[in-house]
N, CA, C and O of each residue as an XYZ file, in Angstrom:
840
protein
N     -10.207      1.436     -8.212
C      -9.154      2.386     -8.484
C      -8.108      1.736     -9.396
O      -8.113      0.505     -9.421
N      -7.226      2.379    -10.140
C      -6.403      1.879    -11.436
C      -5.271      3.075    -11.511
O      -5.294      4.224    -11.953
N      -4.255      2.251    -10.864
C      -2.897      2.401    -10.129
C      -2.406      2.020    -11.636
O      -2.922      1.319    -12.506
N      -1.009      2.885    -11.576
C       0.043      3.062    -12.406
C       0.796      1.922    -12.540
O       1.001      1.399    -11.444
N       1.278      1.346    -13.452
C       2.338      0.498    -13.486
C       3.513      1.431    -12.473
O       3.465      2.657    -12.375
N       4.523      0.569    -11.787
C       5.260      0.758    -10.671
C       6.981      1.563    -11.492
O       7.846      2.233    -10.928
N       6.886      1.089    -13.020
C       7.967      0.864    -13.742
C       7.025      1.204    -15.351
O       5.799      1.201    -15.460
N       8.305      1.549    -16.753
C       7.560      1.832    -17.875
C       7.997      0.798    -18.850
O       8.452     -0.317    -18.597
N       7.801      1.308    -19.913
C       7.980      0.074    -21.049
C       9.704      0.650    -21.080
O      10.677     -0.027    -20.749
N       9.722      2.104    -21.586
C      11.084      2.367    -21.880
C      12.357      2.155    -20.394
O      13.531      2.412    -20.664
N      12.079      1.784    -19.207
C      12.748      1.443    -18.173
C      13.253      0.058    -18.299
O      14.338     -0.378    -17.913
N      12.002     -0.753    -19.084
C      12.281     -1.931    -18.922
C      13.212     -2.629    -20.600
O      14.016     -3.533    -20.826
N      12.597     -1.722    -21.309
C      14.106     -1.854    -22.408
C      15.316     -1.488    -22.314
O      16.160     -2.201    -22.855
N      15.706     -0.359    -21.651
C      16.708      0.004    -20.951
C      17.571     -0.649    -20.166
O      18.780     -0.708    -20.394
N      16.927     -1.234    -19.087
C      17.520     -2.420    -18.100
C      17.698     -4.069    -18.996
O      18.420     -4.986    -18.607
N      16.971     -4.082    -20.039
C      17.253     -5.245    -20.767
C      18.712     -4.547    -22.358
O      19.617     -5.217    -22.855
N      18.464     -3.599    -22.562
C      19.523     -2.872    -23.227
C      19.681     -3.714    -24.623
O      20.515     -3.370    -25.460
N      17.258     -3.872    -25.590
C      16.807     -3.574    -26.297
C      15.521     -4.061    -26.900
O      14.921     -5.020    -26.415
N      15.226     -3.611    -27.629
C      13.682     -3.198    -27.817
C      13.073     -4.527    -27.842
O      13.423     -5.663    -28.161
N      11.877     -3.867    -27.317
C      10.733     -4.654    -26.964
C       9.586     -4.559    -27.879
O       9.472     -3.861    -28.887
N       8.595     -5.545    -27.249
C       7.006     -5.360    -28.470
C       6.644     -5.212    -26.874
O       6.874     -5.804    -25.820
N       5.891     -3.984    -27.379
C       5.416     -2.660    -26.587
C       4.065     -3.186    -25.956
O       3.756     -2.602    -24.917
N       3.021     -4.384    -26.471
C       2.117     -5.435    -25.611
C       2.601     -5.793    -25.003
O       2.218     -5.284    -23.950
N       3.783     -6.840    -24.700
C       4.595     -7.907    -23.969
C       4.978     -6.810    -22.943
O       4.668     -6.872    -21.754
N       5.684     -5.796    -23.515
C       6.249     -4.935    -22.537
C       5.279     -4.771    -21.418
O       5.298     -5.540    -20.457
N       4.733     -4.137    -21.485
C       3.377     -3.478    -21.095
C       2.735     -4.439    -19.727
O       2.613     -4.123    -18.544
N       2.308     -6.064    -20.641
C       1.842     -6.591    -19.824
C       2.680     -7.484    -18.693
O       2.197     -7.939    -17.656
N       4.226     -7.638    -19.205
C       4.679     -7.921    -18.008
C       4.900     -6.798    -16.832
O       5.066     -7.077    -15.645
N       4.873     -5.622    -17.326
C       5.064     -4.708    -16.260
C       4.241     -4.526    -15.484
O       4.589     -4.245    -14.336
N       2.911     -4.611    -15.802
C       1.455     -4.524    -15.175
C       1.487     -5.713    -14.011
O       1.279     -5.420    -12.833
N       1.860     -7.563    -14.582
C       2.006     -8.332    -13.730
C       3.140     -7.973    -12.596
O       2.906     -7.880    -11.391
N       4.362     -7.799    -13.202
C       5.016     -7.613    -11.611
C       5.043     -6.558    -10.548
O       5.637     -6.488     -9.473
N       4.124     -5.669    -11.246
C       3.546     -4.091    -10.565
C       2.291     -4.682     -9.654
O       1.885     -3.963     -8.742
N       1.760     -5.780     -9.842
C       0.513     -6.044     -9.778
C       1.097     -7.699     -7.816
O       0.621     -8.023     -6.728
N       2.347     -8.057     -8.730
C       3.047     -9.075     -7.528
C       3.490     -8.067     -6.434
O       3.329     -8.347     -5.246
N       3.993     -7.013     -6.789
C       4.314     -6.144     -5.952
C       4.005     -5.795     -5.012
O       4.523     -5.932     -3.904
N       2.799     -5.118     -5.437
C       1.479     -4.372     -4.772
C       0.820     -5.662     -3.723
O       0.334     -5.408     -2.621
N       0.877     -6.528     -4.081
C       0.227     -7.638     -3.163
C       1.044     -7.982     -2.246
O       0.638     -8.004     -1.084
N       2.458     -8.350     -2.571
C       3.174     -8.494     -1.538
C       3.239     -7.678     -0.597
O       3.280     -8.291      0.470
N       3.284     -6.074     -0.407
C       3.803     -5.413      0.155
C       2.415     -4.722      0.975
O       2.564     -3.877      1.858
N       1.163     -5.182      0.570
C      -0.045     -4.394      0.609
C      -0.147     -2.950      0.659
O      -0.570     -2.345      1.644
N       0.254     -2.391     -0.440
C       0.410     -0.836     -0.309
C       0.167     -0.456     -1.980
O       0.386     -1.387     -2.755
N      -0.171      0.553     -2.436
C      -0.386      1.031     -3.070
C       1.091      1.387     -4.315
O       1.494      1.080     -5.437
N       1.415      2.202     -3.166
C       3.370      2.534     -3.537
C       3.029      3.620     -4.393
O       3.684      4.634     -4.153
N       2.006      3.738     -5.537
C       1.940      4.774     -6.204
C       0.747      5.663     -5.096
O       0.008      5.265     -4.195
N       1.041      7.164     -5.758
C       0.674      8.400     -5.451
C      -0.726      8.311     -5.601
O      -1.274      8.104     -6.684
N      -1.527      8.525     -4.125
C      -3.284      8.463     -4.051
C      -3.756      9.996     -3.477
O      -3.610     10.238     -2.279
N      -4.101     10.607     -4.028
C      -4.531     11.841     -3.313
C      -5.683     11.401     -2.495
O      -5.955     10.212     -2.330
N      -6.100     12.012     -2.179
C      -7.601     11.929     -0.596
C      -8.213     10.956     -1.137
O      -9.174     11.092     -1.894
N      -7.563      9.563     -0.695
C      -8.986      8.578     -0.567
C      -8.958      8.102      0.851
O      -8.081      7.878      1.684
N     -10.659      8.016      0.780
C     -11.616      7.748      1.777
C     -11.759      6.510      2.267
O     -12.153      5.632      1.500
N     -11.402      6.128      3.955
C     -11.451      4.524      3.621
C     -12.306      4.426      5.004
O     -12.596      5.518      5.493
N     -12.703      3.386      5.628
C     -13.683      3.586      6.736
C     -12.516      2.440      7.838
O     -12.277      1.325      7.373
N     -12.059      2.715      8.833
C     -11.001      1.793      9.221
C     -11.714      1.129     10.662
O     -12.608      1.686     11.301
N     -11.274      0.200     10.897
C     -11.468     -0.473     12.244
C     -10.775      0.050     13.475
O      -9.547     -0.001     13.551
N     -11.539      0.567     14.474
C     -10.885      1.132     15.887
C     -11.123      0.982     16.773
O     -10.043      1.486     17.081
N     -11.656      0.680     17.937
C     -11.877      0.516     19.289
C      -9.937      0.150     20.179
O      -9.766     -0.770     20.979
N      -9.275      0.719     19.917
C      -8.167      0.656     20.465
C      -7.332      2.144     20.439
O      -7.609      2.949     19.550
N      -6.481      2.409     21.279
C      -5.652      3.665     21.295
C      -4.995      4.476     20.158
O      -4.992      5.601     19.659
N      -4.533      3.461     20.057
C      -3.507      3.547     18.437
C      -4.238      3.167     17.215
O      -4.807      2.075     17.218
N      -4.318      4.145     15.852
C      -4.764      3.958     14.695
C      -3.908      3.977     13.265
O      -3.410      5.061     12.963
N      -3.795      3.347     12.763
C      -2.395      3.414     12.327
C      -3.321      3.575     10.371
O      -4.121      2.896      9.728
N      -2.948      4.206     10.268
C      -3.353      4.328      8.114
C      -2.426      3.423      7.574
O      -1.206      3.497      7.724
N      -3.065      2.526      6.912
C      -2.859      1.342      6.505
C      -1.817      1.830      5.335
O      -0.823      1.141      5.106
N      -2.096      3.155      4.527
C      -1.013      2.756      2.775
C       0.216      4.220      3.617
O      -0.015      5.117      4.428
N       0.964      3.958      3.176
C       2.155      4.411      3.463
C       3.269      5.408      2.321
O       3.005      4.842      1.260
N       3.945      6.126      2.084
C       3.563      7.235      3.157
C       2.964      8.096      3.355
O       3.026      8.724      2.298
N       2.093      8.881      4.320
C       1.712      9.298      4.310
C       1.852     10.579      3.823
O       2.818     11.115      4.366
N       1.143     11.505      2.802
C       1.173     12.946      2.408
C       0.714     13.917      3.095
O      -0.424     13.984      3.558
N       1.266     14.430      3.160
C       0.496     15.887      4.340
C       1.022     16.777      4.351
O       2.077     17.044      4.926
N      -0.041     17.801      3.301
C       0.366     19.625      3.244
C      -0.790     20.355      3.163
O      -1.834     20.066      3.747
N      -0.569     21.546      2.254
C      -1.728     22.063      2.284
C      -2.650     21.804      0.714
O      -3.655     22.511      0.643
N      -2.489     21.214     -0.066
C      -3.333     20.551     -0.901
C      -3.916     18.835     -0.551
O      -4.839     18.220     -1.084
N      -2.829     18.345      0.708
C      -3.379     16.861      0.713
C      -3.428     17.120      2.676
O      -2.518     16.930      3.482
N      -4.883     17.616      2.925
C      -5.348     17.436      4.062
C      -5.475     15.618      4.837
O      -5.468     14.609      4.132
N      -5.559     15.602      6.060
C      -5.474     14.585      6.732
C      -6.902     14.769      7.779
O      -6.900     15.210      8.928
N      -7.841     14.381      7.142
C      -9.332     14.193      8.024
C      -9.418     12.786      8.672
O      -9.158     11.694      8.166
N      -9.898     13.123     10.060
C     -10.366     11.787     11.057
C     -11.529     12.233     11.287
O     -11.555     13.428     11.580
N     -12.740     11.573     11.253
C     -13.948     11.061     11.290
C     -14.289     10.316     12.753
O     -13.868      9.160     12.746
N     -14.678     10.539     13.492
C     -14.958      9.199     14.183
C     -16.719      8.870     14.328
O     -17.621      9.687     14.519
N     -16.787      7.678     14.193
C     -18.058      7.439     13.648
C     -19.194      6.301     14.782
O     -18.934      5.108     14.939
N     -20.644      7.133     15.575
C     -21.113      6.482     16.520
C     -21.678      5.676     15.926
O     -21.898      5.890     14.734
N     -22.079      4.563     16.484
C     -23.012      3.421     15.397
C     -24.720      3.816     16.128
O     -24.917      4.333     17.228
N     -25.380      3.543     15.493
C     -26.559      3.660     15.492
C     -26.927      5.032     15.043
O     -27.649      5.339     14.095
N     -26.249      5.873     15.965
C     -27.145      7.297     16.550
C     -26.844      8.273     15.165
O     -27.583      9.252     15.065
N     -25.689      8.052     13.965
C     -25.404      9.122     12.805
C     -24.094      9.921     13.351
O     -23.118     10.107     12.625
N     -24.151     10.294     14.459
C     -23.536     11.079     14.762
C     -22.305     11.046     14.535
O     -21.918      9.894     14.730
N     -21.177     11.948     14.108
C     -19.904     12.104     13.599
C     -19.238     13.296     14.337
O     -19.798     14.359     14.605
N     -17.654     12.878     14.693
C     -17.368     13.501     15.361
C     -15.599     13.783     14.562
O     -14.783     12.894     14.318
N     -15.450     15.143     14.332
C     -13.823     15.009     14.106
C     -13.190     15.390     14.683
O     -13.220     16.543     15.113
N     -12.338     14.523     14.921
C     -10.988     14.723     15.417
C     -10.391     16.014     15.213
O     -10.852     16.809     14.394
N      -9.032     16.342     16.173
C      -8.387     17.278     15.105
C      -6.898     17.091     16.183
O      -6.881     17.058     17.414
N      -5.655     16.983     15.156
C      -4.774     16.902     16.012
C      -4.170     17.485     16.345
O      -3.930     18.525     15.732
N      -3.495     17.154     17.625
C      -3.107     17.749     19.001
C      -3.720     18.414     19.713
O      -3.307     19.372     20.365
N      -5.337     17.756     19.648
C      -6.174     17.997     20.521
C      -6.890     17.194     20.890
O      -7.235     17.135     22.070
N      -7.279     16.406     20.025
C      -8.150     14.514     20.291
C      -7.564     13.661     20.021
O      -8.061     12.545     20.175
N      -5.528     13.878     19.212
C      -4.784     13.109     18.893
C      -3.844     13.230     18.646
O      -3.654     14.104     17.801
N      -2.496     12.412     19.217
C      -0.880     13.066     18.352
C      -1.084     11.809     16.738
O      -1.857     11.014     16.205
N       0.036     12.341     16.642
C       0.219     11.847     14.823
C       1.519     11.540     14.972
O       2.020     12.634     15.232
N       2.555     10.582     14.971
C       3.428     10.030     14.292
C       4.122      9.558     13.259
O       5.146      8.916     13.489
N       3.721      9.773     12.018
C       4.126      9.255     10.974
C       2.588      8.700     10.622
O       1.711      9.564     10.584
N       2.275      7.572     10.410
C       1.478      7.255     10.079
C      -0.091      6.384     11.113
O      -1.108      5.753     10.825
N       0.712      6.968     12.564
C       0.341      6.487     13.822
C      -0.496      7.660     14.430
O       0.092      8.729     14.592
N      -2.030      7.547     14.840
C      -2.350      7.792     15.075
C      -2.855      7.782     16.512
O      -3.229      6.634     16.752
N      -3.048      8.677     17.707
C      -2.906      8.106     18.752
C      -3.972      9.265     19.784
O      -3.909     10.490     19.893
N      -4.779      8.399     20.335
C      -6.086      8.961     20.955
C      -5.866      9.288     21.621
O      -5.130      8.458     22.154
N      -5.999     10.751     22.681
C      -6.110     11.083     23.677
C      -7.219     11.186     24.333
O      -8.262     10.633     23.984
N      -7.093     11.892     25.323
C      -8.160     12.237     26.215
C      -9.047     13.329     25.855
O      -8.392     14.228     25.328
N     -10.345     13.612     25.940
C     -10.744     14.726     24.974
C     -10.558     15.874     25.948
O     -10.375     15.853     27.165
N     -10.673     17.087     24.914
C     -10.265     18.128     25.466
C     -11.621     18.759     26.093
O     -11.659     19.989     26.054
N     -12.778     18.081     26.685
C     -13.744     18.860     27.209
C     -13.475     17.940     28.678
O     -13.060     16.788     28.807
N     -13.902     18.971     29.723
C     -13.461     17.911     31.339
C     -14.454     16.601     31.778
O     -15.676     16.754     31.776
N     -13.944     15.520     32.092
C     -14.944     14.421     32.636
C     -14.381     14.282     33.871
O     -13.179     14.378     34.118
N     -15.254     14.055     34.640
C     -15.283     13.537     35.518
C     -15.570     11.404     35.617
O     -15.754     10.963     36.751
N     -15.569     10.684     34.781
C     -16.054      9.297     34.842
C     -14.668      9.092     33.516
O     -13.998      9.851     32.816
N     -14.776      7.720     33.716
C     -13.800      7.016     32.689
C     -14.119      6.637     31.115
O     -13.523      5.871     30.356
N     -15.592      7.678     30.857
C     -16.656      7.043     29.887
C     -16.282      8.448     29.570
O     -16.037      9.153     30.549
N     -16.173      9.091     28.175
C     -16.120      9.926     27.177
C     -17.495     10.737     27.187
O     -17.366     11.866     26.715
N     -18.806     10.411     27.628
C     -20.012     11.202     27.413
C     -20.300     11.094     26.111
O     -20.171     10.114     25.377
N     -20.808     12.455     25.809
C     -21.015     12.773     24.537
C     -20.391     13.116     23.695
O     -20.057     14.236     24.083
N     -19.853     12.941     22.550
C     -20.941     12.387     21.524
C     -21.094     10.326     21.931
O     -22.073      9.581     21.946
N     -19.629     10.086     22.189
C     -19.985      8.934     22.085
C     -19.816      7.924     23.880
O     -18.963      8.559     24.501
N     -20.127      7.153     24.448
C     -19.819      7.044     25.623
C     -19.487      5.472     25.311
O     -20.209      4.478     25.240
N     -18.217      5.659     25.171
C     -16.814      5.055     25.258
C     -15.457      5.305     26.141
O     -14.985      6.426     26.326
N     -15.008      4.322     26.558
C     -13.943      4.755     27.182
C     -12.674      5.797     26.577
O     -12.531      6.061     25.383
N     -11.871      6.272     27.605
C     -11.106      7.654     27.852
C      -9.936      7.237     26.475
O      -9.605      6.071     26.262
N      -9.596      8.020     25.921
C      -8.247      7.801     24.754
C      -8.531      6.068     24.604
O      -7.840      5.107     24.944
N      -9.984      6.174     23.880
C      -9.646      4.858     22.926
C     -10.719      5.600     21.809
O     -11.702      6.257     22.152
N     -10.207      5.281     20.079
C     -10.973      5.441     19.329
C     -12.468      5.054     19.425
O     -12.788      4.262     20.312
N     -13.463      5.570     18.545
C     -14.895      4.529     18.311
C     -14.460      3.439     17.481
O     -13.496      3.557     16.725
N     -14.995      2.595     17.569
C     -15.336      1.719     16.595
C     -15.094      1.321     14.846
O     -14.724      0.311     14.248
N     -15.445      2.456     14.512
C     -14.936      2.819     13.465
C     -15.101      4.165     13.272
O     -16.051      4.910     13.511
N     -13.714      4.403     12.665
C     -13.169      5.826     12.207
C     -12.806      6.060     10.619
O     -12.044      5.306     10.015
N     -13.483      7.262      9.985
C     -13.671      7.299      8.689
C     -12.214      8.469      8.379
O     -12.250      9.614      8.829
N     -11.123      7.998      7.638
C     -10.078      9.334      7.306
C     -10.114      9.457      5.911
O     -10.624      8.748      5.044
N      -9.550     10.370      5.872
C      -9.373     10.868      4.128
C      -8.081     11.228      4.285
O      -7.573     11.517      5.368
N      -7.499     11.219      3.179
C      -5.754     11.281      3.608
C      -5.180     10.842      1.499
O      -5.646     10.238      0.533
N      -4.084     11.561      1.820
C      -3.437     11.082      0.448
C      -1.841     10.261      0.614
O      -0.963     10.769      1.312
N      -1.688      9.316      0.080
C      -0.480      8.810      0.432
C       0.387      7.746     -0.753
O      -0.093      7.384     -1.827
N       1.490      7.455     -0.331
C       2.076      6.471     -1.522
C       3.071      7.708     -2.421
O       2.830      8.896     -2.205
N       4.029      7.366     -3.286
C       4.892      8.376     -3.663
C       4.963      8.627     -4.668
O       4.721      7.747     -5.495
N       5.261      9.702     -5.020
C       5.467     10.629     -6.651
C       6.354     10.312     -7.527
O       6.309     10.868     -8.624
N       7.444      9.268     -7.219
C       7.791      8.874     -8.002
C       8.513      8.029     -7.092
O       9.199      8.352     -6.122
N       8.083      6.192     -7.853
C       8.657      5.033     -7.232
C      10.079      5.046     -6.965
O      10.975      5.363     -7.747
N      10.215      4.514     -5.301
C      11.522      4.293     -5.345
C      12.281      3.200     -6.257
O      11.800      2.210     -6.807
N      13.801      3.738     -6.254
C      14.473      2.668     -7.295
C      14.617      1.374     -6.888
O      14.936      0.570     -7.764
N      14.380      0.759     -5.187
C      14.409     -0.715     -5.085
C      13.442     -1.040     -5.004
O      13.226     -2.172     -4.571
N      12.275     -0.090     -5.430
C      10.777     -1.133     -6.192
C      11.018     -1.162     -7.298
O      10.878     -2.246     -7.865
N      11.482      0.008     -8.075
C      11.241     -0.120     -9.583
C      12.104     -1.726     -9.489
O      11.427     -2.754     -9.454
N      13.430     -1.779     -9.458
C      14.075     -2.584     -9.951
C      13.604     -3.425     -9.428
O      13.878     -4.179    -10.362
N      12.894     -4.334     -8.460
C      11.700     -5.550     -8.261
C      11.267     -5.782     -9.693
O      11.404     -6.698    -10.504
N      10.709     -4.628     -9.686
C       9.430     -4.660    -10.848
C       9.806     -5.240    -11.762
O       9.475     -6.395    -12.027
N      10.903     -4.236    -12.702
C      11.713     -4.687    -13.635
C      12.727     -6.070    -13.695
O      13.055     -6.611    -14.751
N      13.041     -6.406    -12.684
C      13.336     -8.334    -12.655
C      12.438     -9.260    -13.087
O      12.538    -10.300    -13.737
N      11.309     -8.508    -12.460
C      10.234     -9.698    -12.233
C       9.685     -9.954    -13.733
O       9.408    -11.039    -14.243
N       9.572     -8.157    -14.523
C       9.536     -8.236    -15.560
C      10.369     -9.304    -16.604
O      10.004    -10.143    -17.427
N      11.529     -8.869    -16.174
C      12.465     -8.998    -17.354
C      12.219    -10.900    -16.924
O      11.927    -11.578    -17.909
N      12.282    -11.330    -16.167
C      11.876    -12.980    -15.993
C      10.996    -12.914    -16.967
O      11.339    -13.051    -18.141
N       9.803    -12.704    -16.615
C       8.518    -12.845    -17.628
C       8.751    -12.612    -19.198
O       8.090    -13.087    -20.122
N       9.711    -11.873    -19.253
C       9.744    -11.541    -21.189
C      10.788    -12.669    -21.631
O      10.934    -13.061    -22.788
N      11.665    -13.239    -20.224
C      12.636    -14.404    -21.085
C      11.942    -15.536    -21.311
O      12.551    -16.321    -22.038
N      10.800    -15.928    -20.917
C      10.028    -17.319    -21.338
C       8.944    -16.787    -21.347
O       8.159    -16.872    -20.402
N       8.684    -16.056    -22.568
C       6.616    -15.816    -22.472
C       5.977    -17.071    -23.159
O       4.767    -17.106    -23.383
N       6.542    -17.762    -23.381
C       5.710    -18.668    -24.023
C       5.926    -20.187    -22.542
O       5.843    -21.408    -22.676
N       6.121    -19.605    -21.682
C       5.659    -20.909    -20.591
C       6.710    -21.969    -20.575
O       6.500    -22.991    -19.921
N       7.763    -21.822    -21.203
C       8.164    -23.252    -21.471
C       9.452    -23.838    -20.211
O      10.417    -23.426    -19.566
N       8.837    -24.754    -20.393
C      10.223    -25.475    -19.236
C      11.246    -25.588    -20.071
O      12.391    -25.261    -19.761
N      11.028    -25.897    -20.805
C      12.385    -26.716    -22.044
C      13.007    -26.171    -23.172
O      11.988    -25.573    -23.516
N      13.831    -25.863    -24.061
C      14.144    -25.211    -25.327
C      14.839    -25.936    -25.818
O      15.942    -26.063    -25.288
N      14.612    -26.537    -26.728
C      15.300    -27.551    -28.255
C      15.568    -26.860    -29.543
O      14.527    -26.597    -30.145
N      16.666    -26.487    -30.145
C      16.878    -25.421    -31.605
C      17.712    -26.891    -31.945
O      18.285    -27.274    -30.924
N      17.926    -27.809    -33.112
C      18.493    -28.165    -33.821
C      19.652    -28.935    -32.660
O      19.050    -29.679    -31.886
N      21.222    -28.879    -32.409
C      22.034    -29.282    -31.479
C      21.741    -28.088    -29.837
O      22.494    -28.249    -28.876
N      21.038    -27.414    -29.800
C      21.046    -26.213    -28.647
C      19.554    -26.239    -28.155
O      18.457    -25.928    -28.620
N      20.048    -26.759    -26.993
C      18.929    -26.939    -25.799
C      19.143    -26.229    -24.642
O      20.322    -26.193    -24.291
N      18.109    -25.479    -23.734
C      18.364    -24.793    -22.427
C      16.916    -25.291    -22.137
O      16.023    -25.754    -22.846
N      17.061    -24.974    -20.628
C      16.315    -25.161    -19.704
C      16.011    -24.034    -18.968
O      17.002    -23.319    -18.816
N      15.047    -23.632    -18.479
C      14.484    -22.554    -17.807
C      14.150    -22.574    -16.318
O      13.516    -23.396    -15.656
N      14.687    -21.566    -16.018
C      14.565    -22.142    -14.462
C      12.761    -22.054    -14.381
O      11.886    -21.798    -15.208
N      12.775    -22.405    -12.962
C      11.271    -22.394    -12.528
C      10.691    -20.824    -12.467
O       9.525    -20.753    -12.855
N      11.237    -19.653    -12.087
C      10.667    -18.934    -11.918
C      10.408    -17.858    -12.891
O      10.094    -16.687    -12.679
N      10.614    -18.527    -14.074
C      10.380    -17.892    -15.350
C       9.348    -18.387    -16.107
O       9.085    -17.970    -17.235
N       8.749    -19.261    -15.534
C       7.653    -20.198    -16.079
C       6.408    -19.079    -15.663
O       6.401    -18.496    -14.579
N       5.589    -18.930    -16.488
C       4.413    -18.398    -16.330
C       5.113    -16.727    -15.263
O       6.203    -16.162    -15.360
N       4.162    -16.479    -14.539
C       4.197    -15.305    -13.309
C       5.193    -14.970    -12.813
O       4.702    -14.445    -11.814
N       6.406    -14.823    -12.680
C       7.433    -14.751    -12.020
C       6.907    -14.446    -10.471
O       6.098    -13.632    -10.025
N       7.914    -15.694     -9.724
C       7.556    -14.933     -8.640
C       8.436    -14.686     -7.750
O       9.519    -15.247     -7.916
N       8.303    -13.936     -6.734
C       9.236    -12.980     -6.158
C      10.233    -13.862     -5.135
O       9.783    -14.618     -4.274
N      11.648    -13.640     -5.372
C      12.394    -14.268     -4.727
C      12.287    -13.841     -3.403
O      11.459    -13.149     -2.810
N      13.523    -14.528     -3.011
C      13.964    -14.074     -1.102
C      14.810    -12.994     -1.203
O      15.391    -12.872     -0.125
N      15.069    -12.358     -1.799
C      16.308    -11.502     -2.018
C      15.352    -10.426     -2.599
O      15.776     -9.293     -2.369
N      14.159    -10.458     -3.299
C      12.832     -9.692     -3.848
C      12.011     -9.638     -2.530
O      11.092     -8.819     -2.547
N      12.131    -10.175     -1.685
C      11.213     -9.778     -0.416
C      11.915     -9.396     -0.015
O      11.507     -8.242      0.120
N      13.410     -9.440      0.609
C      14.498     -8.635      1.411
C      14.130     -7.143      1.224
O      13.743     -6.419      2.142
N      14.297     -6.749     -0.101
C      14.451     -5.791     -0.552
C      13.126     -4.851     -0.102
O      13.253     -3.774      0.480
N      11.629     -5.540     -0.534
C      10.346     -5.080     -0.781
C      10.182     -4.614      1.034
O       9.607     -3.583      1.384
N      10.582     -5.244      1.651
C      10.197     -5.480      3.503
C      10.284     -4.102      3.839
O       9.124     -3.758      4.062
N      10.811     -3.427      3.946
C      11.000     -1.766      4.482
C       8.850     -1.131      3.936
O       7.904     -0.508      4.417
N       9.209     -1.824      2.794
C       7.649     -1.291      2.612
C       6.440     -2.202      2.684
O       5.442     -1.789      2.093
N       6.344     -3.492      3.371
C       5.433     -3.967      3.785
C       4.780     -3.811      4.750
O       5.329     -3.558      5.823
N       3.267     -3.931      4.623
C       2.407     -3.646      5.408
C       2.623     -4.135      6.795
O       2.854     -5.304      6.485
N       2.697     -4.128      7.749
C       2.994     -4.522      9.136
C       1.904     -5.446      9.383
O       1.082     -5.514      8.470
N       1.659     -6.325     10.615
C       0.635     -7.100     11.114
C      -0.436     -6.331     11.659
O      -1.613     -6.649     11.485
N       0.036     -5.024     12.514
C      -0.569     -4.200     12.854
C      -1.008     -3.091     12.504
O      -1.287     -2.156     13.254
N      -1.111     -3.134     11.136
C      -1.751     -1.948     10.506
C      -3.537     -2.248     10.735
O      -4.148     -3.305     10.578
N      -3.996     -1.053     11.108
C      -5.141     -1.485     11.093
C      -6.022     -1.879      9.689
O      -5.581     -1.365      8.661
N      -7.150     -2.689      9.559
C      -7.606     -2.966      8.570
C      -9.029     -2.468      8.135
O      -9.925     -2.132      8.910
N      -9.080     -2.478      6.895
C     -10.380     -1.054      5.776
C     -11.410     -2.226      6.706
O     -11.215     -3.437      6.801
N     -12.392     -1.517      7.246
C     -13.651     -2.370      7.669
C     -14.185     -2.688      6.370
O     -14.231     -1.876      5.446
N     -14.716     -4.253      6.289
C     -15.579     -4.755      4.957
C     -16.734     -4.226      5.200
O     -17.664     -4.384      4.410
């Protein structure tokens, strides 16, 4: 998949206040769109229905990219999936599950048991997912918030003040020095993670089965 830069060329001339060569532009925006996205493990840009196959055998299922979309063009499908036998079973919520935000949460099924084992389709225990559960879902936002863009665009604007790598600068009597994090990649401060944290992935997000 081939996600949007987070930020544009003309944002990032703007915040530097003047023109750029529209390659340089380009490709630093791609890199700190690209530091971003890793740090935070999320997408951040706008995904309509993709399909991911997630890890479950526990109560709680949580959709890993954030936030979640949900209307009537961007449906929210749960899958739950038996191993061996094919068989597929969907969910549907507030009946095999509440929904929280991006929290998904198993109940008890709505046909009567008598035993602590689910039956059929799958015979697993009472309000815990299968194993693995297949959703389709659209999520991430329509237009980046402004304390990512402006990440982006730092990280950028680092990268366009030393593209040529250099630790050092010598002109005739005028010498500067470059800090470290302008060297090559910029990388993201403590004050650039402060900021990014509201949208990082949690420990407990569940994870895409390999």
């Amino acid at each position: 998949m081939t996600l949007p830069p987070l930020a544009t060329a003309a944002d990032l001339a703007a915040a530097l206040q003047r023109q750029l060569d529209p390659a340089q532009a380009d490709l630093a925006i791609r890199r700190a769109s690209a530091r971003v996205r890793r740090f935070t493990g999320q997408t951040l840009s706008f995904v309509s229905q993709e399909t991911a196959e997630l890890e479950g055998g526990t109560q709680t299922l949580q959709l890993p990219q954030r936030p979640l979309v949900l209307d009537g063009q961007n449906p929210l499908t749960v899958v739950e999936l038996a191993d061996f036998s094919g068989i597929e079973y969907q969910a549907v919520q507030d009946r095999d599950y509440t929904r929280i935000g991006n929290e998904l949460t198993r109940g008890y099924p709505w046909y009567g048991q008598r035993t602590r084992l689910g039956g059929w389709p799958f015979n697993r225990t009472l309000g815990v997912w299968t194993m693995r559960v297949r959703v389709t879902y659209s999520h991430g936002y329509a237009e980046v918030p402004d304390d990512i863009a402006d990440v982006v665009l730092d990280l950028a604007s680092m990268n366009l003040t030393n593209p040529q790598n250099l630790r050092q600068e010598a002109i005739d009597d005028y010498s500067r020095t470059f800090a470290s994090e302008t060297i090559g990649n910029a990388q993201l401060s403590r004050d650039h993670k402060l900021a990014l944290r509201p949208y990082k992935r949690t420990a407990h997000s569940v994870r895409p089965m390999s």
